[in-house]
C-alpha positions in Angstrom: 75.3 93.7 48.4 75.6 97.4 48.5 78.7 99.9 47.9 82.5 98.5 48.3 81.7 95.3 49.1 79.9 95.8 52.5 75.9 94.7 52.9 72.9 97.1 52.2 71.5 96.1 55.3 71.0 94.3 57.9 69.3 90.5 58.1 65.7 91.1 58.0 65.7 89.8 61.8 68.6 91.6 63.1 67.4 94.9 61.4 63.7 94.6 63.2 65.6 94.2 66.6 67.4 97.4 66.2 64.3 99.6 65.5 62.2 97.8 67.8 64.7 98.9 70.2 65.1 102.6 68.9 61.2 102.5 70.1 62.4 101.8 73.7 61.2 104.4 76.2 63.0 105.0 80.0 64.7 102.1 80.6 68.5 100.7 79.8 68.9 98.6 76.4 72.4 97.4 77.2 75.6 96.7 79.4 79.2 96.3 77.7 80.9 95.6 80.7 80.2 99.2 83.2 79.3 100.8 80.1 75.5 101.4 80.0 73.4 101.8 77.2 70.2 104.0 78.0 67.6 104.0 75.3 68.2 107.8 74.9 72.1 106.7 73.9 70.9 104.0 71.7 68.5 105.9 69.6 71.5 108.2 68.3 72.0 105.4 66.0 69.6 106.7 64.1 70.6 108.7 60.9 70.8 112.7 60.9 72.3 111.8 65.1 75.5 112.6 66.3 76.9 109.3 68.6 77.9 110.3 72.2 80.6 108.5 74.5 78.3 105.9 75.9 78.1 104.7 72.1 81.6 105.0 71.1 83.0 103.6 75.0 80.8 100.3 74.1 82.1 99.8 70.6 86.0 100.4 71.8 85.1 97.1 74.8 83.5 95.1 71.4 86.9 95.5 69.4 89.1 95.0 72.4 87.4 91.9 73.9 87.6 90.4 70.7 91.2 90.8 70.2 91.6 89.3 74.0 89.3 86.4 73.4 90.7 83.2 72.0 90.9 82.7 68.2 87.8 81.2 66.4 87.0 80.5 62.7 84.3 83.1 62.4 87.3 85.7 62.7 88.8 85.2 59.9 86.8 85.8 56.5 86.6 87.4 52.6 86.4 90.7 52.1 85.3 92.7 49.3 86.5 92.4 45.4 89.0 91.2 44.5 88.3 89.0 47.5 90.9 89.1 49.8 91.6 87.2 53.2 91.7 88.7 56.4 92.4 87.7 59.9 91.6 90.0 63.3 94.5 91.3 64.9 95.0 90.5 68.9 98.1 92.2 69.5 96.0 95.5 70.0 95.1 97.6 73.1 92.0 100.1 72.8 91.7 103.3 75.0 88.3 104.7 75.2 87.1 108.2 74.8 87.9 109.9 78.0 91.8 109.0 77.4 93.3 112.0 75.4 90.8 114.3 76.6 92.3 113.9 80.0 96.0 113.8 78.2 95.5 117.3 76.6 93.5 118.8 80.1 95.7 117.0 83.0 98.6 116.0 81.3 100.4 112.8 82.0 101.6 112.5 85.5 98.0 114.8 87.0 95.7 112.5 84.9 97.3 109.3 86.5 97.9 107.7 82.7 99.9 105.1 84.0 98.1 103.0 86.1 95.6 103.2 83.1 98.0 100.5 81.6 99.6 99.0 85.0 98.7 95.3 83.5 99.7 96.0 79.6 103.4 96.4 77.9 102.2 99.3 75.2 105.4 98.5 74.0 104.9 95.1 72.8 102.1 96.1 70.9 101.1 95.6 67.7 99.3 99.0 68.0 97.2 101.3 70.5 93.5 102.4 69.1 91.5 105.0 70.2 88.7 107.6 69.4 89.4 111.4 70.3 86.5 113.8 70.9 87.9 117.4 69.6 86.7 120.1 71.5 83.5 118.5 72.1 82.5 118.9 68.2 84.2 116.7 66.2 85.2 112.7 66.3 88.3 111.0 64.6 90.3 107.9 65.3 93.9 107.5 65.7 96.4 104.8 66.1 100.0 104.0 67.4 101.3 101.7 65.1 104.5 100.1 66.9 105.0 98.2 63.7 105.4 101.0 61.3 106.8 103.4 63.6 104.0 106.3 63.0 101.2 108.0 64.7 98.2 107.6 62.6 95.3 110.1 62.2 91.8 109.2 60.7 89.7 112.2 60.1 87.1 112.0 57.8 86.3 116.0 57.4 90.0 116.3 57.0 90.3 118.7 59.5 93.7 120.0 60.7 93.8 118.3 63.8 96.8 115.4 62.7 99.5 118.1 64.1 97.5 118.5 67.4 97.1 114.3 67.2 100.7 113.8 66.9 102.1 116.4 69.6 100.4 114.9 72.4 100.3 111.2 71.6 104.0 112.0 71.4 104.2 113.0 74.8 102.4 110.1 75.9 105.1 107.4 74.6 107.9 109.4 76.2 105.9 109.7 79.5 104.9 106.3 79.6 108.0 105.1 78.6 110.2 106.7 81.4 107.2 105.8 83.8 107.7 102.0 82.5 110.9 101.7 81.6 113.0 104.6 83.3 113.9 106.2 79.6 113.0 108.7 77.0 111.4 107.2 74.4 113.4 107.0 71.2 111.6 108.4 68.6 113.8 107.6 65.6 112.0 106.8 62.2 108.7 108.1 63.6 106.4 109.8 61.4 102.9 111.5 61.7 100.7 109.4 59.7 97.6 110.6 57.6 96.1 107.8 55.1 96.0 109.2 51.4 92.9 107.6 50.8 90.9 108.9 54.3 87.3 108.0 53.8 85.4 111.0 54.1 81.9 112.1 55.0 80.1 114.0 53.6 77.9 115.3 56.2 77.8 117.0 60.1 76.4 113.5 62.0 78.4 110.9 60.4 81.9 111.5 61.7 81.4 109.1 64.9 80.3 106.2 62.7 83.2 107.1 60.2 85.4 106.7 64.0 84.2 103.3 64.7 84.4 102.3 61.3 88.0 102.9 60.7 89.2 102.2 64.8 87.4 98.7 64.1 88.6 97.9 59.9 92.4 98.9 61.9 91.6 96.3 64.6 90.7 93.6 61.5 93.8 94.6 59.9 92.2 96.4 57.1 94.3 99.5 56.7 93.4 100.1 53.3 89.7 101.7 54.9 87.5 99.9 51.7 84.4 102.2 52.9 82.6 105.6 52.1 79.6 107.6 53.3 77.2 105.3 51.2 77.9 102.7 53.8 77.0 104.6 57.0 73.6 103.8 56.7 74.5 100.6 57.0 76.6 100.7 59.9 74.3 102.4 62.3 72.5 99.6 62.6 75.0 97.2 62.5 76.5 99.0 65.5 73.5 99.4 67.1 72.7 95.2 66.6 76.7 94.6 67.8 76.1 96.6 71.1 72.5 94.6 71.9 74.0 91.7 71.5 77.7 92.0 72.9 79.6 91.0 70.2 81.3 92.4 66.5 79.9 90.9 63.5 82.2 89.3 61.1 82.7 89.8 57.0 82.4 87.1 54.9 
């Protein structure tokens, strides 16, 4: 067992799979849904590379078609020390990477935001998750959590982009609240979240790992983030073995 609770590495098995596939030359390595997986994307799961939307866009269809899927045993599990139960949240909706870019470049009403969620009430929701690509050199996660009332921000360079975060996710529950339900939003108790304890890397690759980390432990209902650089390692390849095989490992 290595740092916080979470595995050195991979199975023996699992692990070869993952760097027999880095090996891969010219041909795809994977489908998640219309996402493909080239071999060129895959091997940015190596350490030292920086993970591009292909990567990210397949994780974000993992986490959300598990919390569509029915509920199963396997899902819920132990986690770290003191051990502690936890169960996967299905009250979720994930947005992928291309989302707030074409919020902050189009705006609501050019970018066509509402049929994006034409067969989901946001509102009902637990909480929206999604990654955010800032200014093509830097990834963090954020959150609308419906249940606390606050826009969450998960940057693990702490950078100052949790203002930028919070204006435009704003705007997006006001739009898409008078596009839904005819309205302004009401924006009472509301805050602009940043966790006190934000993981952080330590590093210029790591930050989309550190993304699908935290988007995913949020998705578990882990909002206490029990991880830190040591475990990256680690989680390359288990994102890389999660994206071969279509599905999101559990803790236990």
């Amino acid at each position: 067992m290595g740092a916080n609770g979470i595995p050195a590495e991979l199975p023996e098995a699992e692990l070869e799979q993952v760097k027999l596939t880095f090996k891969v030359k010219g041909r795809r390595v994977a489908l998640i849904k219309t996402t493909p997986i080239e071999d060129d994307d895959f091997r940015r799961l190596r350490p030292g590379r920086w993970l591009n939307d292909e990567l990210i866009n397949a994780y974000m269809i993992l986490i959300q078609a598990r919390a569509d899927r029915p509920a199963r045993s396997t899902d819920i599990g132990f986690r770290t020390a003191p051990l502690r139960l936890i169960e996967i949240n299905r009250n979720i909706f994930c947005f992928g990477t291309f989302f707030f870019h074409r919020l902050v470049r189009h705006g609501y009403q050019e970018a066509k935001l509402s049929s994006w969620t034409k067969n989901v009430n946001i509102f009902s929701l637990d909480r929206i998750l999604l990654p955010i690509n800032h200014f093509n050199n830097h990834w963090t996660a954020a959150s609308i959590n419906f249940t606390r009332k606050r826009i969450e921000s998960f940057d693990s360079l702490e950078d100052s982009n949790h203002g930028r975060v919070f204006k435009f996710l704003c705007q997006y529950l006001d739009a898409e609240h008078r596009d839904k339900r005819f309205e302004p939003f009401n924006f009472s108790g509301w805050i602009n979240y940043t966790h006190p304890m934000q993981p952080l890397q330590s590093n210029g690759c790591d930050c989309g790992v550190f993304t699908l980390v935290t988007l995913d432990a949020l998705a578990r209902g882990e909002d206490d983030l029990l991880f830190d650089q040591s475990n990256m390692a680690y989680f390359r390849m288990r994102i890389g073995w999660e994206i071969l095989n279509g599905t999101l490992k559990t803790y236990g």
